[in-house]
N, C-alpha and C positions, 0 to 999 in steps of 0.2 A: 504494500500500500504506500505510495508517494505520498505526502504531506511535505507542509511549508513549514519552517520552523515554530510559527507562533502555534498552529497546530499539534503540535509535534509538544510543545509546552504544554499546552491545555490537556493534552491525551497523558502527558505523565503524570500531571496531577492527579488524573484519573484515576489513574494507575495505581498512584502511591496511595488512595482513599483520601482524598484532600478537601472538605468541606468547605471552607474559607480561606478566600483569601482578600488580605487589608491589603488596599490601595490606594494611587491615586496619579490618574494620568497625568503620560503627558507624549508627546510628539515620539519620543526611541522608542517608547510603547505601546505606540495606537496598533497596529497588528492584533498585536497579545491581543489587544482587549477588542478586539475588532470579535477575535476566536471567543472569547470567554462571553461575549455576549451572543453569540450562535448557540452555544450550548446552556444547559442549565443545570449540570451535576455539582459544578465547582461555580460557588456563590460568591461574588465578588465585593465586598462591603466597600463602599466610599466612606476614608475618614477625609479629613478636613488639614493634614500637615501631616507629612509624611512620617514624623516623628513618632506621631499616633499610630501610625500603622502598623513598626514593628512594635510599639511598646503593646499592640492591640494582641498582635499573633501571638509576643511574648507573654502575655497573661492565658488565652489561648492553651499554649503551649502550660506554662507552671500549673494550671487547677484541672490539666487532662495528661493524659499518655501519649497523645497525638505532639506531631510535628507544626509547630505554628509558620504558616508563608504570608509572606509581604511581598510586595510586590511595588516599584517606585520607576520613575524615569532618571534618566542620565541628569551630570553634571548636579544642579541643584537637590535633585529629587535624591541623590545619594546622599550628598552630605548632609541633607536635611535628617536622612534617614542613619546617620553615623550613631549621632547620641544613643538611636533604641537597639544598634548592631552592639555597642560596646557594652550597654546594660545587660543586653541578654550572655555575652560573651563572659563577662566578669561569674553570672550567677550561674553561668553552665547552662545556658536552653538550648534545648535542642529545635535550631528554626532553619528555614531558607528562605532566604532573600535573594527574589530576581531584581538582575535591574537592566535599565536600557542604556545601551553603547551607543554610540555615533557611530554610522556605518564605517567597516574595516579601515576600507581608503583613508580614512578621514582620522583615524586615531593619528595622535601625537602632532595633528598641526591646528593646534589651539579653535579647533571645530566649534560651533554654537552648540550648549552644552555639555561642552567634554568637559569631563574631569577623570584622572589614573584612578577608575574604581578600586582595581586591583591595591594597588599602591598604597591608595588613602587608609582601604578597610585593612591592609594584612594584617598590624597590629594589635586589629580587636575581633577575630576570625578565629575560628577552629579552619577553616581552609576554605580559599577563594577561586573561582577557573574564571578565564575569558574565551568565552566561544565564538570561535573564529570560521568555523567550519560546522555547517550545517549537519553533515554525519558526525560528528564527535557530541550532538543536542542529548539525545534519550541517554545517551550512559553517562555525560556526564549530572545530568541531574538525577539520575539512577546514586552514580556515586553520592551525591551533595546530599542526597537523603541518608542514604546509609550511615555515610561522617558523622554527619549531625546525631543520630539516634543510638553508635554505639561509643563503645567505649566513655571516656568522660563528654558527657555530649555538651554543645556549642552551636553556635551558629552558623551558617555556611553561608557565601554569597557569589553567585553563578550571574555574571554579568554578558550580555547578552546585545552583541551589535544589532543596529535595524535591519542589514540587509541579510542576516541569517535570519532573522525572523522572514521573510519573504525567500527566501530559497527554498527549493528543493529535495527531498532525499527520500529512500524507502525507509517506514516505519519500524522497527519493532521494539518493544520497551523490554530490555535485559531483564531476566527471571531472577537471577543471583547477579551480585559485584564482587569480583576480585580483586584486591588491590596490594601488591607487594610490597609495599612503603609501609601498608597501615592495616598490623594486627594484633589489635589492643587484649591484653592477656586477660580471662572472663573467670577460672579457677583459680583460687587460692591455692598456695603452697601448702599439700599436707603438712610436710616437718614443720612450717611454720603456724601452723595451726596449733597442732600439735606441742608445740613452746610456748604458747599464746595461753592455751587453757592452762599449762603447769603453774604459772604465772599468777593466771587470776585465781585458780582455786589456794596457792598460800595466799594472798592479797589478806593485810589486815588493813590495811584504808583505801578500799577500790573506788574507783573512779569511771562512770560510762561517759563519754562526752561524743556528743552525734550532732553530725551538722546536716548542710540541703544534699547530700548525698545520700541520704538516706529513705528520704523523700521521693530526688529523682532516682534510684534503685528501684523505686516500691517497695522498699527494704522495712517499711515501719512494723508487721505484721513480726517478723521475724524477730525484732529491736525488741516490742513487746515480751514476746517468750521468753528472748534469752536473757532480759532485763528482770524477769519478775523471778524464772528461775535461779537466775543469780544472789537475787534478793541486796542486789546492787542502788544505790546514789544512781539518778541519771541526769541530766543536764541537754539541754540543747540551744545550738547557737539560733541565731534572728532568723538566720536560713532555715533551721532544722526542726520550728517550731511547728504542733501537731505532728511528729513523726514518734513522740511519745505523751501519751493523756498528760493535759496538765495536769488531769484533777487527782491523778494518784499520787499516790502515797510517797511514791520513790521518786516519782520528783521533784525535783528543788531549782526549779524555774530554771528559765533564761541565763548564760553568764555572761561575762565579757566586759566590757566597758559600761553598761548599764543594768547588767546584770545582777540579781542576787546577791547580797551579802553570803548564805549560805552554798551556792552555786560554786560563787568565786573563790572563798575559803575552800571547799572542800576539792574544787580544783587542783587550788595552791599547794592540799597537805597531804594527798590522797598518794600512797607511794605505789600502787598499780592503777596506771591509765589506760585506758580503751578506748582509742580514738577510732571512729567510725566516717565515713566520706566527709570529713573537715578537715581545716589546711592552717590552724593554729597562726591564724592573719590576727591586724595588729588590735582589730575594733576586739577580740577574743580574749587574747592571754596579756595583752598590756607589753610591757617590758620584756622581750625573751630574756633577757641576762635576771631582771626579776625570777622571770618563770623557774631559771634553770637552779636557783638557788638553794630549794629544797630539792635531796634527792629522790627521785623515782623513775619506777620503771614503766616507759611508754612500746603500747601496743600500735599499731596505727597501718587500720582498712583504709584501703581505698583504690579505686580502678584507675588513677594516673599516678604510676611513678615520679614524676617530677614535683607533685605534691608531698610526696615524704621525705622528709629529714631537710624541706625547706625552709623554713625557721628554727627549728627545734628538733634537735637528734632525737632520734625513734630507734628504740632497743630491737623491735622485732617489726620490722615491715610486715605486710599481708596485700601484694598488689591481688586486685579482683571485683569481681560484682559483689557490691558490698551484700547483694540478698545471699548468691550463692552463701558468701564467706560465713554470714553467719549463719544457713541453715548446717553447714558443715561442722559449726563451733557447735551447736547444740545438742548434734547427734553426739558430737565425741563428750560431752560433759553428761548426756545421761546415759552414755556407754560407761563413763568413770566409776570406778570403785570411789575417787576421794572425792569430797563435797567441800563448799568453802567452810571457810573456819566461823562459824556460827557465832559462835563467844567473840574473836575478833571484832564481826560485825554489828554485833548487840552495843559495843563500845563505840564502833565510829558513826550508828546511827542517834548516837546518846549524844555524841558533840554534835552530830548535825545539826541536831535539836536545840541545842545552845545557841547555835548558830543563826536559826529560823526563828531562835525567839525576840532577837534585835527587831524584828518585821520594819523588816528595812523597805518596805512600799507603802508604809501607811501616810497619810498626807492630811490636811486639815480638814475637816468638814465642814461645810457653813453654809449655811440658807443666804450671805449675802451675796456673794459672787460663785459661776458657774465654773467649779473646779474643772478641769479637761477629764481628769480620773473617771471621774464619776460618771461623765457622759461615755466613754467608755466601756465600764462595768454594769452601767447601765444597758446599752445597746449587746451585750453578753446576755444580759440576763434574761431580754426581750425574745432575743434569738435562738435563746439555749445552747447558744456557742454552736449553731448549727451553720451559721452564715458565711458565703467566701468573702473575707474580707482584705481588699486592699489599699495600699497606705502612700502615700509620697512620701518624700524625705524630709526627716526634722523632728521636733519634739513629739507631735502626733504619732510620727512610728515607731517611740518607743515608748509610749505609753499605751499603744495599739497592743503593741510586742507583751510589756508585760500586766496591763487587765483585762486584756480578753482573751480567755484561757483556752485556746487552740488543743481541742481532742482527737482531731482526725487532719492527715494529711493534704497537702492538695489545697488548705483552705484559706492560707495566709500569703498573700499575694504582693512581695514586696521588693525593689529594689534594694538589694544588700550593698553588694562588692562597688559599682559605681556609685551608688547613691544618688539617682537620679529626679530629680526635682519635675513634678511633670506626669510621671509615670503614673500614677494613681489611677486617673479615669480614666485616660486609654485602656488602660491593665483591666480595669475592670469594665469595660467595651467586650474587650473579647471573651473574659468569664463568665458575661452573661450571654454573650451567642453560643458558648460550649454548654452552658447551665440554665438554658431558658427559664426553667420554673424556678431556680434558686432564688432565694434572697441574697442580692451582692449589695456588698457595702464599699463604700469609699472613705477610707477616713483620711484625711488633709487639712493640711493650713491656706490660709490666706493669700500667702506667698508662694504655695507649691500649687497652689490649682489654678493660677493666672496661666501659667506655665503652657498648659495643653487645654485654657479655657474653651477653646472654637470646637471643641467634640463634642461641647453639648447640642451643636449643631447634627454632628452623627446619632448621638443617642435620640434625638428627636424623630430624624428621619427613620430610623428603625427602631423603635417605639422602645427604648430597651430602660425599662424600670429600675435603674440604678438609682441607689438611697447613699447620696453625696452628706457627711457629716464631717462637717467645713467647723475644725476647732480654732475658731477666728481670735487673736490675744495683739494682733494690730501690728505686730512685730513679726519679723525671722528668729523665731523664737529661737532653736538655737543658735544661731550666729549669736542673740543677744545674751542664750545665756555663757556662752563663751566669753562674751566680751566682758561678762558680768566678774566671773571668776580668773579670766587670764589679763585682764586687759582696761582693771581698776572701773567699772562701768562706763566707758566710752563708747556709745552705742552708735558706731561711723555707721551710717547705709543700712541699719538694720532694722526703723523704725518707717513701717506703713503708712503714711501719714496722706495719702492718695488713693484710699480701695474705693473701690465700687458698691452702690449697694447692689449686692451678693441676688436678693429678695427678685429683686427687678429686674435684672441680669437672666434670672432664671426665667421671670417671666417671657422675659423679652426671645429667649431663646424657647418658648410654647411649655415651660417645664412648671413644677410646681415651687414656687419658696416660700421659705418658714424663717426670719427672725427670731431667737430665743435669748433672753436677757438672764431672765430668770428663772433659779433655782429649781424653784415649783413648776418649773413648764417645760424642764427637759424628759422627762419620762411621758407625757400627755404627747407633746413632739414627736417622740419615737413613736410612737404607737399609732399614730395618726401617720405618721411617713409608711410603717410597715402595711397598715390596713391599704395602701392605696398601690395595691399590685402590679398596676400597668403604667404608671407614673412614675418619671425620674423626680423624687424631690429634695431640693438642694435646700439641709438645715444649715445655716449660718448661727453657730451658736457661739456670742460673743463670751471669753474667757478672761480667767483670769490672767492679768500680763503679767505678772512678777511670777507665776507658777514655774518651778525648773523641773527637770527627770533628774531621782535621785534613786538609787545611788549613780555616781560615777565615779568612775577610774579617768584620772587627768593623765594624759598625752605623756610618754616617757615614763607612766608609773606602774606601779605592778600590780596582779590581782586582791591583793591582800592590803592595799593602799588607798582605800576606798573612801570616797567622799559623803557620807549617811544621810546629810542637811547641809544647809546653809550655816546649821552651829559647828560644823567641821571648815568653814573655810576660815 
């Protein structure tokens, strides 16, 4: 069968079962979409900034199993679309990004539109092709999918001249890919397993600590077992949150820079570690020369080698799919004659306990002004922590992170490793075209939903009932509370002194808004947002401005150096 390449595109999406795909034309791309509007299998969503489009497929992609696709034009339409390649790149998605080239001829002599796709994205890519040749179209997007989805998966971006989309070739879309370069190891090493459990079962102050690899694994199911068999401490990073119940027993929250008092202490003192698809980054353990202070022994899964032993030496590697590794650890621990040392742990759950009773998240309560906490634990409490929720960057995401206590995977939706400002309602664009009936939430500031404001244009157009809780404190809240503590209260650029109202905004844009001042009117608020299922409605809930996230670990210090209040600074 001859097909043209834009066809030849649209048939692999087919292929690969590709449900959506974000975009937004333009001239390198009119073909593609010339084919994508002939057929109707592969749904094509118009956002409104290309930006949107991958951070759309990227959320897409984090709350399913599927491959999220973007789809953008040359020159402008890529770099626009840079910010949401490097977001999903840093957090590990697994996506693919088409984009449109200036025909063949025309690369490298400053053509209308061009820009060195290749070039620009290498650095924020799992792996890039430029298709030059019409026969090279189906395997390589054959390949781009596969990249993406094994091994530590990423994002892949297949850039794509105009005059192969209009060429010629015969069809067929590869059954299987081979590829000699790239084959990412999926079983754990017996011996190493095998060292791994002798390890944990002497452990007398064990340590589980699991990040978003365990997640994207689908590994949480396995986490559970071998967590409760162990009758282990577990912890998980901003990534890794819902890959183990908050609401049990054994765990002791979130750690890291805004983590846990108890989390971060038993981190710090724990002398067997079991680190799980996480990469011991800086927002985690603080200080490595801190970390390394106390001795212990670290275990450390995960399916990229070049994540181990790169901050912090790791006693026993375990490259592999973190599910495999640990349905493997499970069988050999109830294959074991010896069990952990029971009496040890009676003891280290007795200081954990010490530790937890600091309750280092408690905050003021007041009927005068509307704590951000509270709307938070609120909107948990509404939902039954059933809801996907996603966050932009800033005080809101981690106060997101630690009151609404994520029990199942898949459902906390949030730029980590870039920390991208912005991402929020795109992100949660695409978790509701993956989750129609879900309840999705957005939770953001003031300053981070300006960002990718024009999407409520997309949510309109496809009716998509996203419940925006806009924690409005007038400020960049943390910019300000940095400036607060590093930098003597000099609040340069950090003070909002120009927003919108929020209310009208919404309206203007066909959607519902809610103003809420007061104390007495944030739960009526929610309840009234949730009841109205087919409607985006945008709460602007003004806060309080002097509120910080506590605790924190300040920049350069260690886990165990922890900031509790404002009476520690």
């Amino acid at each position: 069968m001859e097909l043209n390449g834009a066809e030849i595109v649209v048939r692999c999406l087919q292929e690969e079962g590709v449900d959506y795909v974000f975009g937004y034309p333009g001239g390198a791309v009119l073909y593609l979409y010339d084919e994508l509007f002939k057929q109707d299998k592969v749904k094509h969503i118009l956002v409104r900034h290309e930006q949107g489009a991958v951070h759309a497929a990227d959320g897409y992609s984090r709350s399913t199993e599927k491959i999220g696709v973007a789809l953008v034009t040359s020159g402008p339409g890529v770099t626009n679309a840079v910010t949401g390649i490097a977001t999903a790149y840093m957090d590990s998605i697994p996506m693919v990004i088409i984009t449109g080239q200036v025909p063949t001829h025309a690369i490298g002599l400053d053509a209308f539109q061009e820009c060195d796709t290749v070039g620009i994205t290498r650095p924020c890519v799992k792996h890039n092709f430029l298709v030059k040749n019409v026969k090279d179209l189906a395997l390589t997007i054959k390949k781009a999918f596969y990249i993406a989805r094994t091994g530590r998966p990423g994002p892949v971006v297949v850039d794509i001249p105009k005059d192969v989309t209009i060429a010629k070739t015969e069809f067929e879309y590869p059954r299987t890919v081979s590829m000699r370069s790239y084959n990412p190891i999926v079983k754990g090493h017996a011996g190493q397993i095998k060292k791994a459990i002798q390890l944990l079962l002497r452990a007398k102050r064990p340590m589980i600590y699991t990040g978003g690899g365990v997640v994207l694994g689908n590994a949480a199911v396995e986490l559970v077992q071998l967590v409760r068999w162990l009758g282990f401490p577990c912890t998980n990073t901003l990534m890794g949150l819902g890959a183990y119940p908050a609401s049990d027993g054994q765990f002791v929250g979130m750690l890291g820079m805004h983590g846990t008092y108890e989390a971060n202490m038993a981190m710090q003192h724990c002398d067997v570690l079991l680190a799980v698809g996480a990469r011991f980054d800086d927002r985690v353990i603080g200080n490595p020369q801190h970390f390394s202070k106390e001795p212990r022994t670290i275990i450390h899964i995960d399916i990229d080698p070049s994540s181990i032993s790169k901050r912090v030496k790791v006693d026993v590697p375990i490259v592999g799919n973190v599910r495999e590794v640990m349905q493997d650890m499970s069988k050999q621990l109830r294959a074991s004659k010896d069990k952990p040392d029971h009496g040890a742990l009676k003891a280290w759950w007795k200081q954990i306990d010490v530790w937890r009773g600091r309750n280092c998240l408690k905050y003021e309560r007041t009927s005068k002004v509307i704590k951000p906490q509270s709307v938070v634990e609120k909107l948990h409490e509404l939902t039954r922590g059933d809801a996907f929720v996603t966050s932009d960057v800033g005080q809101h995401q981690m106060w997101a992170a630690q009151f609404y206590k994520f029990s199942k995977p898949r459902r906390w939706i949030n730029s980590g490793g870039l920390g991208t400002m912005g991402f929020g309602l795109p992100a949660a664009m695409g978790v509701q075209f993956a989750h129609p009936k879900a309840t999705v939430a957005c939770i953001t500031g003031e300053g981070s939903i300006q960002m990718c404001i024009q999407e409520l244009s997309t949510c309109k157009q496809y009716h998509l009932p996203i419940k925006i809780v806009n924690l409005n404190n007038r400020y960049l809240g943390m910019v300000r509370q940095w400036q607060q503590i590093d930098y003597s209260s000099r609040y340069s650029g950090s003070y909002m002194d120009a927003l919108p109202d929020f209310v009208k905004l919404a309206e203007a844009y066909g959607h519902v808004g809610m103003r809420i001042e007061k104390t007495a009117d944030v739960e009526p608020a929610l309840k009234e947002a949730l009841k109205l299922k087919d409607r985006l409605v945008f709460m602007d809930f003004i806060t309080d401005q002097t509120e910080n996230v506590w605790p924190m670990v300040k920049a350069g210090k260690g886990l165990s150096e922890m900031l509790l209040g404002s009476e520690d600074l």
